[in-house]
C-alpha positions in Angstrom: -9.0 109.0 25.6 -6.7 108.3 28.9 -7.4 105.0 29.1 -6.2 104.4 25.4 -3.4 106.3 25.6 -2.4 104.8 28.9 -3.5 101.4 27.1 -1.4 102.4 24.1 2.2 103.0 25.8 1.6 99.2 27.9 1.5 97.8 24.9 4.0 99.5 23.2 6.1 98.6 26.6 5.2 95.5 26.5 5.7 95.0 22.8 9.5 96.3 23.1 12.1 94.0 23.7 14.1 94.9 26.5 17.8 95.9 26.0 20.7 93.5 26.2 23.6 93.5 27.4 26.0 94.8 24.5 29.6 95.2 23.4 30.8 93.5 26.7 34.7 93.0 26.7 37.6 92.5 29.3 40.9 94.1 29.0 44.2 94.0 30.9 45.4 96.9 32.1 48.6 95.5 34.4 49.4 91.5 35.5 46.9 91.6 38.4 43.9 93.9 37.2 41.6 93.7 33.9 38.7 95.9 33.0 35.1 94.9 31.8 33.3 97.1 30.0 29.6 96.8 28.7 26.8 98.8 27.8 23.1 98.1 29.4 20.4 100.2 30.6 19.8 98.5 33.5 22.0 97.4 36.3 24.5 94.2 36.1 25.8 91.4 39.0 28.6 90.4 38.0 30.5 86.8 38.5 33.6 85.2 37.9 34.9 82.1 37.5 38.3 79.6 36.0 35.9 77.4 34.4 34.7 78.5 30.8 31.3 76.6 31.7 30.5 78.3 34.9 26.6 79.2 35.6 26.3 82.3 38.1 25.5 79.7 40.8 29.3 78.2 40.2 30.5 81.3 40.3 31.9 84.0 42.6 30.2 87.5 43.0 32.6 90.0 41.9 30.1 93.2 42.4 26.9 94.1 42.3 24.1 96.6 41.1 26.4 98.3 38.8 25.4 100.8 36.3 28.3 102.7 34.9 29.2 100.2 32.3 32.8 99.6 33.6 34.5 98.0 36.2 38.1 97.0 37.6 38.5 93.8 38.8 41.6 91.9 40.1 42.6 89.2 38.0 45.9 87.5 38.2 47.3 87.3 35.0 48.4 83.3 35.4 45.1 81.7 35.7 42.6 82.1 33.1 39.2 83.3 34.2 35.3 83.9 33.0 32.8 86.5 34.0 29.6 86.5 34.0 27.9 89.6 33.4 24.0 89.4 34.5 21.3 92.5 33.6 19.3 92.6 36.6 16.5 93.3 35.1 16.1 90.4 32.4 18.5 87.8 34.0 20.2 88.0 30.8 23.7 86.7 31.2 26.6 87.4 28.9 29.9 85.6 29.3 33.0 87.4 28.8 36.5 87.1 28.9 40.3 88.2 27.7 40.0 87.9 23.9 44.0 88.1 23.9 45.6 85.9 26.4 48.1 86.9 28.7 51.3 85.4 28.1 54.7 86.3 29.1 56.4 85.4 26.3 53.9 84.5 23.8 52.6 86.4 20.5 49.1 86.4 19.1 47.4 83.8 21.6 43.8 84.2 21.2 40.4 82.9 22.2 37.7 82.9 19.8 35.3 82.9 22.0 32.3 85.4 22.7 31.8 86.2 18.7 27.8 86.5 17.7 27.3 83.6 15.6 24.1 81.8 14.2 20.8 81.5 15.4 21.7 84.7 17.8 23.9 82.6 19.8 28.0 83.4 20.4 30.8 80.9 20.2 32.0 79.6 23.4 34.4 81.1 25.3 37.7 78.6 26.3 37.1 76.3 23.7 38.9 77.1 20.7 42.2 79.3 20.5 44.9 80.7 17.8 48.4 81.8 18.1 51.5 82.5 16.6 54.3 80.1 17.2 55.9 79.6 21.0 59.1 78.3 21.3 60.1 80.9 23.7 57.2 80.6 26.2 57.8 81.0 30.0 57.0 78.4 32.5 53.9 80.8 33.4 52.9 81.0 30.5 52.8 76.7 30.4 51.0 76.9 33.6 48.5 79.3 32.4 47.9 77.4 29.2 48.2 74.0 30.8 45.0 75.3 32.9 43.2 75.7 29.3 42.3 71.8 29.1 43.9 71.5 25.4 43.1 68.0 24.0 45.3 68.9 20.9 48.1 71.2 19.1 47.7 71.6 15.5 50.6 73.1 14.4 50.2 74.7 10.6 53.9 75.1 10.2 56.2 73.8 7.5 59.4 71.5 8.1 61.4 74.3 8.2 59.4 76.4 10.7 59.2 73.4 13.3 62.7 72.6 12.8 64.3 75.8 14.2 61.1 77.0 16.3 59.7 73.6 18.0 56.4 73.5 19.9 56.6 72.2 23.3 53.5 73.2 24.5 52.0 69.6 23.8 55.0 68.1 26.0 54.3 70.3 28.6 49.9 70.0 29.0 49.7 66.3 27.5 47.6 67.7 24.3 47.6 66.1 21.3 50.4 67.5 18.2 49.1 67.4 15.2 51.2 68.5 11.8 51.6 67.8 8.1 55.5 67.6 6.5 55.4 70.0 3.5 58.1 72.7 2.6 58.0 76.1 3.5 59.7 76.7 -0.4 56.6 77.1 -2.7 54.9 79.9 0.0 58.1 81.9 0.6 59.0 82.0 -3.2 56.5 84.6 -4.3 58.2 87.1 -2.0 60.9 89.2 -3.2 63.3 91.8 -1.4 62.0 95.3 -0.6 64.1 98.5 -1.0 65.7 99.0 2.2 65.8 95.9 3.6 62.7 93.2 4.2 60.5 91.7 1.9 57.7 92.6 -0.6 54.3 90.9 -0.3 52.4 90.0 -3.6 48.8 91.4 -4.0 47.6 87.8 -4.0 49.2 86.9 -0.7 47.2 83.7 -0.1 46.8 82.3 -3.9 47.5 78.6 -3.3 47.2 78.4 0.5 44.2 76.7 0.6 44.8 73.5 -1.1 48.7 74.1 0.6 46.9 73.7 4.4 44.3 71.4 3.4 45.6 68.3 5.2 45.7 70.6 8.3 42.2 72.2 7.9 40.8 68.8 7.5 42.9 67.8 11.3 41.3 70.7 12.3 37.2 70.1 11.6 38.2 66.7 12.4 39.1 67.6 16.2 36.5 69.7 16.2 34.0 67.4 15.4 35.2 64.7 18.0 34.9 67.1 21.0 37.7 65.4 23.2 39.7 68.8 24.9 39.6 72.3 23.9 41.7 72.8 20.5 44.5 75.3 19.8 46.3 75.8 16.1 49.0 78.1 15.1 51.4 79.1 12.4 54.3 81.4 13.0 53.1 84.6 13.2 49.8 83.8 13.8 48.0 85.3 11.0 47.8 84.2 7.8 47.2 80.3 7.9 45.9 80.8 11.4 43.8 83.8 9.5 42.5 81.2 7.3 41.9 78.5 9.6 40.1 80.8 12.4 38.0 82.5 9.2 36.5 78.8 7.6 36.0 77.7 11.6 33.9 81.0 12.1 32.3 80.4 8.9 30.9 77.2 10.1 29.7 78.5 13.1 27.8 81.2 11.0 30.0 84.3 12.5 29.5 87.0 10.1 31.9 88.3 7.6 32.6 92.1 8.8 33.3 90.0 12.9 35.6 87.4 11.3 37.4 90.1 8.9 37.3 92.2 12.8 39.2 89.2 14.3 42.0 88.8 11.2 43.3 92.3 11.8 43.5 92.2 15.5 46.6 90.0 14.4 48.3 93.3 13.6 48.3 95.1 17.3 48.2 91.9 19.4 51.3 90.1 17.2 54.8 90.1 19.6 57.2 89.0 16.7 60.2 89.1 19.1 58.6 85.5 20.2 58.2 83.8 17.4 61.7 82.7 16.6 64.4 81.9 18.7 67.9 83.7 18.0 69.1 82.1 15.2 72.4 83.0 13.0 71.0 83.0 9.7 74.7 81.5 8.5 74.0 78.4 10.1 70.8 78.0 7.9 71.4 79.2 4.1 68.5 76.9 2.7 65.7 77.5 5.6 63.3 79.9 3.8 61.8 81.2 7.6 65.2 81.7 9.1 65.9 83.8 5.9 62.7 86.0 6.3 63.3 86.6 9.8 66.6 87.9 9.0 66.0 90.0 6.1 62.9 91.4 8.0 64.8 92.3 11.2 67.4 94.7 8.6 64.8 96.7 8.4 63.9 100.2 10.7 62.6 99.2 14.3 63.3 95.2 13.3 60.7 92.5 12.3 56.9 94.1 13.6 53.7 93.0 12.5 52.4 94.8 9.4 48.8 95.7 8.3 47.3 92.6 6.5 46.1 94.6 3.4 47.4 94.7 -0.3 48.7 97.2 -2.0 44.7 98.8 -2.8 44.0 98.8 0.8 42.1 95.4 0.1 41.8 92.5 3.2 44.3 89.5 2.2 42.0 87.4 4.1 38.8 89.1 1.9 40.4 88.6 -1.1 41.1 84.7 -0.3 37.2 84.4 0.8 35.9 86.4 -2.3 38.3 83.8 -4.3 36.9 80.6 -2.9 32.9 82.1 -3.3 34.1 82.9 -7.0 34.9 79.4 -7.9 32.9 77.5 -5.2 30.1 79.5 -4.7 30.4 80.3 -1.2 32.4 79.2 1.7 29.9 77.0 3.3 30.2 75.2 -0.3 33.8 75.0 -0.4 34.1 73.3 2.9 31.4 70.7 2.5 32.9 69.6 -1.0 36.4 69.7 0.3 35.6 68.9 3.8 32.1 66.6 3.6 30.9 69.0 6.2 27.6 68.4 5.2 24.5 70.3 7.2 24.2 67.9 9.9 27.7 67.8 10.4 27.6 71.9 10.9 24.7 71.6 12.8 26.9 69.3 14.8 29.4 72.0 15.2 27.4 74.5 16.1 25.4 72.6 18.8 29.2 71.4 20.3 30.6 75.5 20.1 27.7 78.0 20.0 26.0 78.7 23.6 
């Protein structure tokens, strides 16, 4: 009877996978130190590194044979770097880094990297970002993002918006800009003024904004696809056409629905509106729609701040755009091969490219 019971709990131990590394995440808590936090049973090495591809034999040892599931590390805040978190037990190694970038001067600057996506892989860290506009970035914050190795800035703005915000972040790391001319007047005209100053959102906040940015979605896959630099887009606040853009480029990568909804709303604490426009008298600019909506949303209590993106019921803008296109489309995945002639292979493409 021993010898089975002692042969029943080896195979049950043997049978049972072992636990990974989970719900690993780095944090900044000042401009020279970050925290990584994780959860794992057994003990973790961990490594660091500037280079998004680093193995833990390119790396350098930061500690090791650590078990409490947190750690301070010194990180200056104007050089972007990796770690490499490895269970000692399995050689499992999970790469982590700042999911919000560290910019002087910059709102909403994000890497979409770490994210599980299909086939139980996660999207590769350093390789594809989102932001809010930057026309009042630092020269740190060029040198940090010049150290990113962008092949190309697609900006999502309208006329209006480039006109009296302008990008130079392609002047200043030899990327690639990338925008389509269209007016700013058909988006801004469903809002109306709100008691006490501001605006007042419609419930459907994105109706039309997917045909509207399709010229840029298409410059987007299509960069994507070639592989030459890392890739960056950006509207102006960073989170509605960058919302849609970052939730079809998840989508592809077969991220799941509640992780890209997850990502959307972290637009709301990690936005830094005081960036996104330069001072402008709205006088000198009657007819620009975005100049207007600045002003009119800085009357307001506490000035222009990032609100929650849900309507009126408490329901996701960016759900209720997704639920539209699977209601005429099918799904997603539909939608952007009959718009896009992302076919399978060309996904499978995508993934092989961005998925690690």
């Amino acid at each position: 009877m021993m010898h089975k019971l002692l042969a029943g709990a080896l195979l049950l131990a043997v049978a049972a996978p072992a636990q990974a590394i989970g719900d690993a995440r780095v944090e900044r808590i000042d401009a020279a130190t970050v925290r990584l936090t994780w959860t794992d049973a057994a003990a973790v090495d961990i490594y660091v590194s500037p280079s998004p591809d680093a193995t833990r034999r390119g790396s350098r040892p930061v500690i090791r044979d650590d078990r409490d599931g947190r750690e301070d590390v010194a990180a200056n805040a104007s050089i972007r770097q990796y770690f490499l978190i490895r269970d000692r037990q399995t050689g499992e190694v999970r790469r982590v880094a700042e999911r919000v970038l560290p910019l002087e001067r910059g709102s909403n600057f994000r890497d979409l990297g770490g994210y599980p996506a299909a086939g139980g892989k996660r999207v590769k860290w350093g390789r594809i970002f989102r932001s809010g506009a930057m026309p009042l970035l630092s020269d740190g914050d060029y040198a940090h993002l010049k150290g990113l190795g962008l092949g190309a800035v697609i900006d999502l703005r309208s006329l209006e918006e480039r006109a009296v915000a302008p990008t130079m972040l392609d002047d200043r790391t030899g990327a690639l800009f990338i925008a389509n001319d269209y007016s700013a007047r058909a988006m801004f005209a469903a809002l109306r003024p709100a008691p006490g100053g501001g605006v007042e959102l419609p419930d459907n906040l994105y109706a039309g904004l997917g045909d509207l940015l399709e010229p840029q979605l298409r410059a987007v896959f299509d960069r994507l696809l070639a592989g030459q630099g890392n890739l960056v887009y950006h509207c102006s606040a960073g989170q509605d056409r960058t919302g849609i853009t970052s939730a079809l480029v998840l989508t592809l990568l077969g991220v799941p629905r509640d992780v890209i909804l997850a990502d959307y709303h972290l637009s709301t604490p990690t936005r830094r509106p005081e960036f996104e426009m330069p001072p402008i008298d709205p006088a000198a600019h009657p007819d620009n729609p975005i100049v207007q909506y600045y002003a009119a949303a800085a009357k307001r209590p506490g000035g222009v701040r990032a609100e929650p993106l849900y309507d009126r019921d408490g329901v996701s803008h960016l759900a209720k755009f997704l639920a539209g296109l699977e209601a005429k489309h099918g799904s997603v995945m539909a939608y952007l091969e009959k718009t896009f002639a992302l076919t399978p292979d060309r996904v499978a493409r995508l993934r092989a490219m961005y998925l690690e």
